[in-house]
N, C-alpha and C positions, 0 to 999 in steps of 0.2 A: 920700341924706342925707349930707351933707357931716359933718366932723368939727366944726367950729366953733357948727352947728345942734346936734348931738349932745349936748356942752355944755353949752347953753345950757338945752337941755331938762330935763338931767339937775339943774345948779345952780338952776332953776328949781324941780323937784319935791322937791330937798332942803331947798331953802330953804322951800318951803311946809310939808315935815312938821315940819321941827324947828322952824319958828318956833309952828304949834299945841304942838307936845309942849313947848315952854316956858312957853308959856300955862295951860295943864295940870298942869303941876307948878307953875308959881305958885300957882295955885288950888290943888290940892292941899296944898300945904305950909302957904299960910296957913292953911288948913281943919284941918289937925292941929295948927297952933302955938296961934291964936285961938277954935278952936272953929267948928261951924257957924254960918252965919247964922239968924240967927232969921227964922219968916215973921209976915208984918206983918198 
């Protein structure tokens, strides 16, 4: 496994976790600013 592959893998699986963990704390934060959702 070349260096360039190595990379790619890496900036791959960082970009999947933090792009959830931003998601997440979106939700989170509006959840403690708004309140919860109410069920319908």
């Amino acid at each position: 496994m070349d260096t360039d592959m190595k990379r790619r893998l890496v900036y791959g699986a960082l970009s999947l976790i933090l792009s959830s963990l931003a998601a997440w704390l979106a939700s989170y934060l509006t959840n403690k600013l708004l309140g919860e959702p109410e069920e319908a």
